[in-house]
Each structure stands twice: as structure tokens, then as C-alpha cells.
N, C-alpha and C positions, 0 to 999 in steps of 0.2 A: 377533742370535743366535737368537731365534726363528723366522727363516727358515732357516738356516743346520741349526738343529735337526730342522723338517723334512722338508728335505733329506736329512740323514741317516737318519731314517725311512724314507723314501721308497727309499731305494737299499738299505738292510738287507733291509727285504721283498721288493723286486723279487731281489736278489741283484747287483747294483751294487758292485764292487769301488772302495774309498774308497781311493786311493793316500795322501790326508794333506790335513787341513786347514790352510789361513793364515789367519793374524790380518793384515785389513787396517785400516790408520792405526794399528798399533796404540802408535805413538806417534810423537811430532812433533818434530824435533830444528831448532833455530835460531840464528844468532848474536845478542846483544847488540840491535845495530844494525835488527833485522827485525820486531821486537816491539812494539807500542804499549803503553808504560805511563800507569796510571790512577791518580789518589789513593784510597785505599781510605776509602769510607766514614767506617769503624770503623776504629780504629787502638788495635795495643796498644803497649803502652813497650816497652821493649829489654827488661827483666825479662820480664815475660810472656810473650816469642814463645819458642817453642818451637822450635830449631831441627833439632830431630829429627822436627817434623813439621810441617811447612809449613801443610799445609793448616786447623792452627790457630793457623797463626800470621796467620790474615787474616781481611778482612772477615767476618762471618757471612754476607754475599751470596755469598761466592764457599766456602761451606761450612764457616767457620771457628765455632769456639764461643769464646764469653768468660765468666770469672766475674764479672765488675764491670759496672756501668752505667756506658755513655761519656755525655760530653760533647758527644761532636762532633755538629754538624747537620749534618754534607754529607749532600745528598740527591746517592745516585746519577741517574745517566743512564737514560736508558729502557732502555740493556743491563745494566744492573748495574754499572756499572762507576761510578767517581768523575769528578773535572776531568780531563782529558786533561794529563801534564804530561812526554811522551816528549822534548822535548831538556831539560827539567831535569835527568833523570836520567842521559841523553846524555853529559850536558856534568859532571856527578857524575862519571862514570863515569871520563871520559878527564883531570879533573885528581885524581880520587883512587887510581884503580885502574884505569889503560888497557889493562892487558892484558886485560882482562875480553871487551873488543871485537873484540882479536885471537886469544886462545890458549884462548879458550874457546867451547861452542855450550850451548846450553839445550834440553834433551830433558824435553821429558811427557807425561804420559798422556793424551792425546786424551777416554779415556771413562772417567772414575773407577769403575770394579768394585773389586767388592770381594773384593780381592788374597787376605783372609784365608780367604773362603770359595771354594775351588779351584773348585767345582762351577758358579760362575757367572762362570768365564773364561773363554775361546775353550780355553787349555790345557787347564781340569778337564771342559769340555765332549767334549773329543777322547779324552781319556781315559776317560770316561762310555762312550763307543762305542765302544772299543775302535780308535781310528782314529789314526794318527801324527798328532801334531803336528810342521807341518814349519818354524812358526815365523812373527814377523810382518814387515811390511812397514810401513817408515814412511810419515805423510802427508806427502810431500813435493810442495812446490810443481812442483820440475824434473820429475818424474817426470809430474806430470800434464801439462804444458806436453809434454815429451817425445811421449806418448800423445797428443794433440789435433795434433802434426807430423807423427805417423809416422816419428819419428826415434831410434833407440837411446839410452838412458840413459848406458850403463856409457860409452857412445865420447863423448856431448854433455855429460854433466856426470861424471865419472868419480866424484867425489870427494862425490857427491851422498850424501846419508841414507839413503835407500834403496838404493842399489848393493850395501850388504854384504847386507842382508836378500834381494833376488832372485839375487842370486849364492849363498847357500847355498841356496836355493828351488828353483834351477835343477839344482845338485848334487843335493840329493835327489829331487827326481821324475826326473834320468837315473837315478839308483841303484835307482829301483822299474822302473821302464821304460827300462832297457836302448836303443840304437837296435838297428836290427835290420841287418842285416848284408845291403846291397843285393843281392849277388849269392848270399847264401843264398835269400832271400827270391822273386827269380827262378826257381829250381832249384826251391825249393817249389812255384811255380805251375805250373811244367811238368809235374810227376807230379800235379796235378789233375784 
């Protein structure tokens, strides 16, 4: 965002018309199936977790707070993370609640900002400068594999995470920039 900021600097002074900024990764959407799960650390009981905010309902390594002193000695991994225990949960999953696997994706926020103070989001930034926010794009795996082929998104993975985000992207920078009308455009250069 500090680059991004300035940039925007930079183009306000020179006089650089900003058509809009995008938030890129600005989140990550996946199924079930795609995700490696870890034992967490710290673990709290079913009373304690909070299910209106996640992020304390977990380890302290991964941001969470506790009021009590745990018991537990797992010592995380060199990433933070616990034992590795992805088809336990797998396998949880599809004899307790398999639709999980199927009829649902798991979307989040790539870079935890903070949501409550506007002014240090990509959105409260664009708004700072007076500049459209034209919205984000997710991190998605296909899209980048897409980019590394040279191959379009929307026709190779249609149904991909990011498809909706650069399709509204697309719409709004035509809506600032117009295309120009081939054979106006020629008639312009003749009376040059």
C-alpha cells in the first residue's frame, strides 16, 4: 500500500488522471479439499470459541487471544502451525458433514487490515485521494497459472474466483474509457 500510495503522489502532481484503483489478492476463496489443516497449538473448549470472530477463536500464533492458561505443550512447526492432520479432518468431514466438500468454498482475507480503521484499506486509501475504487481481485491459483500460459481466464477456468472480480474490473475501466470509434478516430487524423 505504500507503493501504491506513492504512486498516487506521483500522478496527482505530475497531473496523471487515476481512472481507479484495484485491490489485488484481496482475498482468497477455496474448497474444503485444497487447504492444509494443522493442530492448533493452543486450543480452546467449545464454550470459549467465539463464533462471531474467528480469529479468536484460535491459536494465539495465528492471532487469537485467551483468557486462561492452556495445558497443551504442542510446540508449533517452524511455520506456526501444529501436526499436520489434513485427511483427519478430510475424513471428519465427509462422514460428518460431506457437503462441506461439495457445496461450499472458503474465502479470506489474504492480509488482515484493519477493516475498522477505513483509512488503512486499499478502499479508505482510494477514497483518501479522491480516486474510484474499482474493487479487488482474488488470489487465485488459475488465474495465475492462466497468466504464466498466456491463456484467458474467463474461457480456461470460467467458474474460477477471480472471473467475477475482473469482469466487473473490465466493465468499469470500459465505462471510464470508452473505446474510440475506429473510423471516427481516422477522420480525426485526416484533418491533422
Amino acid at each position: 500500500m505504500a507503493d501504491v500510495r506513492k504512486e498516487l503522489n506521483f500522478c496527482k502532481k505530475v497531473g496523471v488522471q487515476v481512472i481507479g484503483m484495484v485491490e489485488n489478492m484481496a482475498s482468497m476463496t477455496m474448497g474444503f479439499g485444497d487447504v492444509a489443516f494443522h493442530r492448533a497449538p493452543t486450543r480452546l473448549t467449545p464454550m470459549e470459541a467465539d463464533p462471531l470472530s474467528p480469529t479468536k477463536a484460535v491459536s494465539p500464533a495465528l492471532g487469537g487471544t485467551f483468557s486462561h492458561d492452556s495445558t497443551d505443550d504442542a510446540t508449533p512447526d517452524s511455520d506456526g502451525a501444529g501436526e499436520e492432520c489434513t485427511q483427519e479432518v478430510l475424513d471428519l468431514i465427509r462422514t460428518t458433514c460431506p457437503q462441506l466438500l461439495t457445496d461450499y468454498l472458503i474465502t479470506t482475507d489474504v492480509f488482515r487490515l484493519q477493516k475498522k480503521n477505513d483509512s488503512n484499506t486499499p478502499k479508505g486509501m482510494a477514497a483518501k485521494f479522491n480516486v474510484p475504487y474499482l474493487g479487488g481481485i482474488s488470489l487465485d491459483r488459475n488465474l495465475l497459472e492462466c497468466c504464466e500460459k498466456g491463456v484467458p481466464l474467463v474461457e480456461t477456468f470460467p467458474h474460477s474466483p477471480a472471473v467475477a472480480g475482473l469482469m466487473r474490473l473490465v466493465d468499469q475501466v470500459l465505462e471510464q474509457c470508452p473505446p474510440v470509434d475506429d473510423e471516427e478516430e481516422i477522420e480525426e487524423d485526416m484533418y491533422m
